[in-house]
The first five atom37 places (N, CA, C, CB, O) and aatype in JSON, in Angstrom:
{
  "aatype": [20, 20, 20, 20, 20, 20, 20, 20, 20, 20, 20, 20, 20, 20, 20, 20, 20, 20, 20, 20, 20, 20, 20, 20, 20, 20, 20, 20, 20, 20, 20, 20, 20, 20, 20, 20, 20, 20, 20, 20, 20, 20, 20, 20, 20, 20, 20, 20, 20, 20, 20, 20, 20, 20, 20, 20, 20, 20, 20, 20, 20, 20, 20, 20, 20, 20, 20, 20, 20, 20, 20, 20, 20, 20, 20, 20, 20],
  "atom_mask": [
    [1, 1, 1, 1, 1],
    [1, 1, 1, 1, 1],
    [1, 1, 1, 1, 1],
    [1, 1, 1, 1, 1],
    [1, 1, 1, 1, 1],
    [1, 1, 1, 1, 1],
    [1, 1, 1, 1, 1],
    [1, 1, 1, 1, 1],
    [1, 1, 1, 1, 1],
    [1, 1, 1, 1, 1],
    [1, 1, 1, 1, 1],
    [1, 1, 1, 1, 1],
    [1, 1, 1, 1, 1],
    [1, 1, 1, 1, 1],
    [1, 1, 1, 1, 1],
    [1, 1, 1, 1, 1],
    [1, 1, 1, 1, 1],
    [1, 1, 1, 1, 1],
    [1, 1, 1, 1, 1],
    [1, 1, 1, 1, 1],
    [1, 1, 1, 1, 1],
    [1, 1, 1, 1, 1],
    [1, 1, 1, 1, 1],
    [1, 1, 1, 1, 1],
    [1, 1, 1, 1, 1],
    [1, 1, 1, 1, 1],
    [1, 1, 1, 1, 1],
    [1, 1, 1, 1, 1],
    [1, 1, 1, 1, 1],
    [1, 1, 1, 1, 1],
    [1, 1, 1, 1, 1],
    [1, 1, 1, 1, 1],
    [1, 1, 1, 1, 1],
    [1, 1, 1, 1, 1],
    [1, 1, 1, 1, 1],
    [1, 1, 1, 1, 1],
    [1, 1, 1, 1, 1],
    [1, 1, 1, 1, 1],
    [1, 1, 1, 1, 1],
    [1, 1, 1, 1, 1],
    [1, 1, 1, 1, 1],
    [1, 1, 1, 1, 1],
    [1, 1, 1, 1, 1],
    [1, 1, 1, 1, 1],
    [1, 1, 1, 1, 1],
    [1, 1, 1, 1, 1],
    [1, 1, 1, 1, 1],
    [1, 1, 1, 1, 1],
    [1, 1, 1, 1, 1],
    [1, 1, 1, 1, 1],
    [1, 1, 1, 1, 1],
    [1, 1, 1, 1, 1],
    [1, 1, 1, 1, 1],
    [1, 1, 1, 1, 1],
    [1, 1, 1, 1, 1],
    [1, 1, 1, 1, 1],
    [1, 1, 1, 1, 1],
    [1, 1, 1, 1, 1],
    [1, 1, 1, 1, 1],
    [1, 1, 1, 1, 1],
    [1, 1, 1, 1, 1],
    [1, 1, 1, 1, 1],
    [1, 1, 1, 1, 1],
    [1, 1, 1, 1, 1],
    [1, 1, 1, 1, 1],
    [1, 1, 1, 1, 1],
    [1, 1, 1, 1, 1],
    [1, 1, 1, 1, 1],
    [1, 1, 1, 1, 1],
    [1, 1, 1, 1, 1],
    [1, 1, 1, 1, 1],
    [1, 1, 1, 1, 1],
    [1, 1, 1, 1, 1],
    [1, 1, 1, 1, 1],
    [1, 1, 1, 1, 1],
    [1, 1, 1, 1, 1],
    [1, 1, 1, 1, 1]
  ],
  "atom_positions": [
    [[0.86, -1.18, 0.0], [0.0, 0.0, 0.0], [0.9, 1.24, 0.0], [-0.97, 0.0, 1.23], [1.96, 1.12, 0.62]],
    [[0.71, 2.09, -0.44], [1.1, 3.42, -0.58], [0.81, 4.55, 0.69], [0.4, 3.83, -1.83], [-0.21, 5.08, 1.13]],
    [[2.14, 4.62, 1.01], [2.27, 5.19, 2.23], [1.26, 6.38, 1.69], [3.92, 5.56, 2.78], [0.28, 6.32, 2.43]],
    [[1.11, 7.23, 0.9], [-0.02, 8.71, 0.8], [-1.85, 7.98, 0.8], [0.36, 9.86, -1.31], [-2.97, 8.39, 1.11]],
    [[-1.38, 6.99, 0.39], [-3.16, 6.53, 0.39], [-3.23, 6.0, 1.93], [-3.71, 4.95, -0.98], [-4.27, 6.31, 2.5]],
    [[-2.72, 5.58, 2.35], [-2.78, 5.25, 3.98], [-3.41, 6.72, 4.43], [-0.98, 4.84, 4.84], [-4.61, 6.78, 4.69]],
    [[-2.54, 7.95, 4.5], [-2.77, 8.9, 5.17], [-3.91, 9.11, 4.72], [-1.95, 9.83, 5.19], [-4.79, 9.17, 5.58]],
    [[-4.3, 9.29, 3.47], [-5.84, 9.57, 2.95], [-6.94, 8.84, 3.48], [-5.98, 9.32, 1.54], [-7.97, 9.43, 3.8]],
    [[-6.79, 7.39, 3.61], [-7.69, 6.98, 4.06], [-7.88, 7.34, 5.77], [-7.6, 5.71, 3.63], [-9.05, 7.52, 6.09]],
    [[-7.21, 7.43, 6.49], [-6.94, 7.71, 7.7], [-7.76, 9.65, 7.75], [-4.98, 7.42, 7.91], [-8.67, 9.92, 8.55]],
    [[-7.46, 10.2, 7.23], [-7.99, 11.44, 7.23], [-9.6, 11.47, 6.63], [-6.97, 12.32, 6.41], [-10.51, 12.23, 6.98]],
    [[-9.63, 10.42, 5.63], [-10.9, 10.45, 5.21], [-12.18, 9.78, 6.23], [-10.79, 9.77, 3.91], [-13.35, 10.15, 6.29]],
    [[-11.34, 8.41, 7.19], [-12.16, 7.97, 7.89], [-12.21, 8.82, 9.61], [-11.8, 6.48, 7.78], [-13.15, 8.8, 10.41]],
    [[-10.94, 9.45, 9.74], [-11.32, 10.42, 11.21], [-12.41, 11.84, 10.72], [-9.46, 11.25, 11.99], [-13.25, 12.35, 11.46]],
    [[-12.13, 12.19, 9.45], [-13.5, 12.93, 9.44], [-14.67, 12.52, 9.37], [-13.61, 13.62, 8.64], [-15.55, 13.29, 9.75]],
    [[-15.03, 11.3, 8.91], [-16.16, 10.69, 9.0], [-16.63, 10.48, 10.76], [-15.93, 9.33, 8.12], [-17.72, 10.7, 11.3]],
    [[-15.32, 9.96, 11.34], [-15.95, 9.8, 12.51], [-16.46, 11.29, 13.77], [-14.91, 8.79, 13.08], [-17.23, 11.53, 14.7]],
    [[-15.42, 11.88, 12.97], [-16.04, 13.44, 13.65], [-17.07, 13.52, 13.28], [-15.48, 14.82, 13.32], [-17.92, 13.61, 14.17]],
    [[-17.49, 13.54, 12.0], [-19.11, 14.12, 11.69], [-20.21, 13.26, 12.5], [-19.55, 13.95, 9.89], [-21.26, 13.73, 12.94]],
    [[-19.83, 12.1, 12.61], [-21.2, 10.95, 13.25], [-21.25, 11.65, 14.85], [-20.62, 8.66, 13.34], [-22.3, 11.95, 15.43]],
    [[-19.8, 11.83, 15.42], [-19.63, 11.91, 16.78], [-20.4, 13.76, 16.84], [-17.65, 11.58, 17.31], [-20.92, 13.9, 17.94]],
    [[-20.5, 14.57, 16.29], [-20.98, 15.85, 16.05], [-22.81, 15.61, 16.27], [-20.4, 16.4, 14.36], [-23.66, 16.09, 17.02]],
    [[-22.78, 14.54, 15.12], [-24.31, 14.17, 14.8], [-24.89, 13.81, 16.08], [-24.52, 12.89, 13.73], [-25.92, 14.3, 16.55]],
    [[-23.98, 12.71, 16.73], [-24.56, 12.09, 18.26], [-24.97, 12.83, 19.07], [-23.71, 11.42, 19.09], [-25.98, 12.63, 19.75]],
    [[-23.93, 14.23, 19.14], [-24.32, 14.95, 20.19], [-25.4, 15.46, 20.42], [-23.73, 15.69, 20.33], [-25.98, 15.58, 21.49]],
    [[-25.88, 16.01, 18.71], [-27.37, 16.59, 18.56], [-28.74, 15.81, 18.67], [-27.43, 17.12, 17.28], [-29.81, 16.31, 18.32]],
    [[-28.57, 14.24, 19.33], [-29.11, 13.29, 18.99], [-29.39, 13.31, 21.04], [-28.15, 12.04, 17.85], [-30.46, 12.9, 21.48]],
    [[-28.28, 13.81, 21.97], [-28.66, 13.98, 23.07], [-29.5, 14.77, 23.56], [-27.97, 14.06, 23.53], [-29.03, 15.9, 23.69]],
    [[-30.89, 14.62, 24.0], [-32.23, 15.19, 24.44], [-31.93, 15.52, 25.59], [-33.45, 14.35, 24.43], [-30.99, 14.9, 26.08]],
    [[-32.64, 16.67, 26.49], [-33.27, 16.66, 27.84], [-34.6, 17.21, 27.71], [-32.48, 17.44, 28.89], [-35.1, 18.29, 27.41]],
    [[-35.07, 15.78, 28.14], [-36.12, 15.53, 28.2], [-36.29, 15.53, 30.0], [-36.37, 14.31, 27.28], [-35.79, 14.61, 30.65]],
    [[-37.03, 16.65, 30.64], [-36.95, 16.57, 31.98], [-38.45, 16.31, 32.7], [-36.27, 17.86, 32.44], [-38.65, 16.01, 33.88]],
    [[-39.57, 16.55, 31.46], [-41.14, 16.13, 31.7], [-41.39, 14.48, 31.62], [-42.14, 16.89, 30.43], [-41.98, 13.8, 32.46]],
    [[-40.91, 14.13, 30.64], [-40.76, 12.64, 30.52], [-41.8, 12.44, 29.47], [-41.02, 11.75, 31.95], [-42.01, 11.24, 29.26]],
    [[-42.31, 13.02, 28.94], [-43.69, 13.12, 27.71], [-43.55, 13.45, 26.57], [-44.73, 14.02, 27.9], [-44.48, 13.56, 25.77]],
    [[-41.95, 13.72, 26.23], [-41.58, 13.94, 24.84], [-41.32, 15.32, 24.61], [-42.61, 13.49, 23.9], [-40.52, 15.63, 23.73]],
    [[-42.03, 16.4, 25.46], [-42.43, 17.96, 25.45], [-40.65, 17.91, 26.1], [-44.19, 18.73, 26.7], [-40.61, 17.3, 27.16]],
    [[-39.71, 18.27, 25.79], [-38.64, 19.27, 26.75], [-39.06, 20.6, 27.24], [-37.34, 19.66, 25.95], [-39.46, 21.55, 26.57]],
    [[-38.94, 20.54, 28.25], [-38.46, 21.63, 29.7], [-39.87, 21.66, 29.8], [-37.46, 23.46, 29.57], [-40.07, 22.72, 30.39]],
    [[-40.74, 21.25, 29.63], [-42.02, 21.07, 30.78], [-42.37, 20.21, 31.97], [-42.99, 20.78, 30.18], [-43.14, 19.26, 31.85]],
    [[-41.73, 20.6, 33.31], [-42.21, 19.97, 34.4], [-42.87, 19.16, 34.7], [-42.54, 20.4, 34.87], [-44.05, 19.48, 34.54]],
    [[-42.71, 17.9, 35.2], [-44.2, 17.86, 35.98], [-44.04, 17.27, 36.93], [-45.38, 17.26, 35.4], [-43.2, 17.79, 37.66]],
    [[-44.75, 15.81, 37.54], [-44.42, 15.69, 38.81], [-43.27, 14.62, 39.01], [-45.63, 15.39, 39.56], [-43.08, 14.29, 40.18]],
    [[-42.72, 14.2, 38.32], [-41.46, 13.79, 38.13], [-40.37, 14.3, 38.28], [-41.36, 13.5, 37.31], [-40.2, 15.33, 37.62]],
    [[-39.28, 13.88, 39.1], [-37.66, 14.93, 39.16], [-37.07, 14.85, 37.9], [-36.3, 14.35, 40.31], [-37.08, 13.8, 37.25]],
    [[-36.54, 15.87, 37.49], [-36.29, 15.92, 35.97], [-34.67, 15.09, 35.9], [-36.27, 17.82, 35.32], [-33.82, 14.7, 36.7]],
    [[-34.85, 15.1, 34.76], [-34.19, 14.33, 33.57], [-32.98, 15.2, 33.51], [-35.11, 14.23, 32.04], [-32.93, 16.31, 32.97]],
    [[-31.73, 14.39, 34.29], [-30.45, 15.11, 34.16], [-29.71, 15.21, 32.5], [-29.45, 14.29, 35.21], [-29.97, 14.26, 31.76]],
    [[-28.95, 16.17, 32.04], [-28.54, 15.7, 31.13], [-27.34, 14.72, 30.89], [-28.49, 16.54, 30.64], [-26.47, 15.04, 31.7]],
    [[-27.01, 13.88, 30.3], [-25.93, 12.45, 30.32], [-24.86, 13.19, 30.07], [-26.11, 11.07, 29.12], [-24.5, 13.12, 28.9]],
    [[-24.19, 13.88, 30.79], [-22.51, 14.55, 30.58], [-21.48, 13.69, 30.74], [-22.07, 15.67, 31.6], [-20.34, 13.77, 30.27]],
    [[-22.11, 12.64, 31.65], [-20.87, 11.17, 30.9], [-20.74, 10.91, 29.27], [-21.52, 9.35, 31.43], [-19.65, 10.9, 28.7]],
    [[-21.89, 10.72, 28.65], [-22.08, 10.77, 27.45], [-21.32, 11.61, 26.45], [-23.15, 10.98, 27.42], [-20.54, 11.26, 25.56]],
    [[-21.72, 12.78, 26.79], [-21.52, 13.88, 25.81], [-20.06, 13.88, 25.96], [-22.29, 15.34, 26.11], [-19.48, 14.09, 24.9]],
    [[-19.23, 13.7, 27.08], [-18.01, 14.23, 27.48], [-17.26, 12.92, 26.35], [-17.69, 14.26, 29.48], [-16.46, 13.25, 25.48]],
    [[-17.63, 11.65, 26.53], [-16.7, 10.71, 26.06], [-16.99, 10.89, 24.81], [-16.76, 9.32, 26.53], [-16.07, 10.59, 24.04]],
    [[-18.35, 11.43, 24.13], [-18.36, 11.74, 22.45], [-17.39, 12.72, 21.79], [-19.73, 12.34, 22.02], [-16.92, 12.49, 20.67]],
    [[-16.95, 14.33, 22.85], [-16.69, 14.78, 22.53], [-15.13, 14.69, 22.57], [-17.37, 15.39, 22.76], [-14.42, 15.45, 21.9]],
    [[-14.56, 13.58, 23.5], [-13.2, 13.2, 23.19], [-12.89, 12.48, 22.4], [-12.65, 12.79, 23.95], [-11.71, 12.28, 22.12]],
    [[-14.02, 11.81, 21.74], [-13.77, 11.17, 20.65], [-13.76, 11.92, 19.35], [-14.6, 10.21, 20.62], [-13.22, 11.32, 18.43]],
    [[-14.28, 13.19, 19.07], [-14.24, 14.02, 18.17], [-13.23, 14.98, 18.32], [-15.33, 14.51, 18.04], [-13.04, 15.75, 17.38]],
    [[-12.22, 15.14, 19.81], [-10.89, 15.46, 19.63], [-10.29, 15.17, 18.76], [-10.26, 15.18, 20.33], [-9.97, 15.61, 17.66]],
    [[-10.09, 13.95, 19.65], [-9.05, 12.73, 19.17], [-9.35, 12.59, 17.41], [-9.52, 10.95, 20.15], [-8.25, 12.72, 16.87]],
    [[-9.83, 12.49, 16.95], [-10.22, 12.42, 15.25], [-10.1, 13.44, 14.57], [-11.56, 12.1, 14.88], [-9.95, 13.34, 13.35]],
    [[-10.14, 15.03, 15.36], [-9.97, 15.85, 14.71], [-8.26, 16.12, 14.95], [-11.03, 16.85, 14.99], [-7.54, 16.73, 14.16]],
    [[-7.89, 15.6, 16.04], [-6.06, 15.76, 16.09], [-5.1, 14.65, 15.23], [-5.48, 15.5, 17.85], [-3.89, 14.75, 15.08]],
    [[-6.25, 13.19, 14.51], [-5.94, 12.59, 13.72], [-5.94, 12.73, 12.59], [-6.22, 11.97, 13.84], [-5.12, 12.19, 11.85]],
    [[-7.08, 13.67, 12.1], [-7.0, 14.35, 10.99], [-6.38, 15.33, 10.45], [-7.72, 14.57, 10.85], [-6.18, 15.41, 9.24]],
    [[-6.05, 16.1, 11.2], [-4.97, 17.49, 11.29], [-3.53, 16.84, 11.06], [-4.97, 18.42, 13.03], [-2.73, 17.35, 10.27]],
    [[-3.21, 15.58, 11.88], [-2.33, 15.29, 11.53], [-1.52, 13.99, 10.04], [-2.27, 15.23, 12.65], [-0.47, 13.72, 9.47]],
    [[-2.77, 13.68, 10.09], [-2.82, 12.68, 8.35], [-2.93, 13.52, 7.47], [-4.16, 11.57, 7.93], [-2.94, 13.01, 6.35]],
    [[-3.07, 15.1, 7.49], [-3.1, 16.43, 6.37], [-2.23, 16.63, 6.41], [-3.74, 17.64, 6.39], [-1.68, 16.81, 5.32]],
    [[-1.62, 16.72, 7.33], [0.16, 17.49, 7.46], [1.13, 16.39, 6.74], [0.89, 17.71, 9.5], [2.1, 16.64, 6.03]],
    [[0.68, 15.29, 7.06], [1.41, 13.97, 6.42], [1.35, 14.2, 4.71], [0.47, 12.35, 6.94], [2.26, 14.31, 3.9]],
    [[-0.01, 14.24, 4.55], [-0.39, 13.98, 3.04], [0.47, 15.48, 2.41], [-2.47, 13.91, 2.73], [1.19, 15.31, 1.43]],
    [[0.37, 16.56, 2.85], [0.51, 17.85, 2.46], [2.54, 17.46, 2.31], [-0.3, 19.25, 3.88], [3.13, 17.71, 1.27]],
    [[3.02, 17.05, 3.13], [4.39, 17.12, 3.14], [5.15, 15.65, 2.12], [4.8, 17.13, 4.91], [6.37, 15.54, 2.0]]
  ]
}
């Protein structure tokens, strides 16, 4: 295999995974009524938002975007 198509594919698949990991995030609800309605009360304690979640998505869209930055610099040089 060709060391420049390596880097390509590598840059082509950490941007892919940034975009899904971007997508996920917008895919996290708070839902704190429990009825589908967000931010309407009721007699239920609301619905924390999952910042375990979000936190490990968004290190994963680091990490892919510092893999990608760096498979450009590869391909570019």
């Amino acid at each position: 295999m060709n060391p420049n198509t390596f880097w390509r594919l590598l840059l082509a698949s950490s941007i892919l995974i940034g975009v899904l990991g971007i997508l996920a995030l917008d895919d996290i609800d708070t839902n704190i009524s429990g009825d589908g309605i967000p931010n309407r009360p009721q007699r239920e304690p609301p619905i924390e938002y999952p910042w375990d979640r979000a936190l490990q998505i968004i290190a994963v869209v680091a990490l892919s975007a510092m893999t990608a930055i760096y498979s450009w610099v590869k391909i570019i040089r």
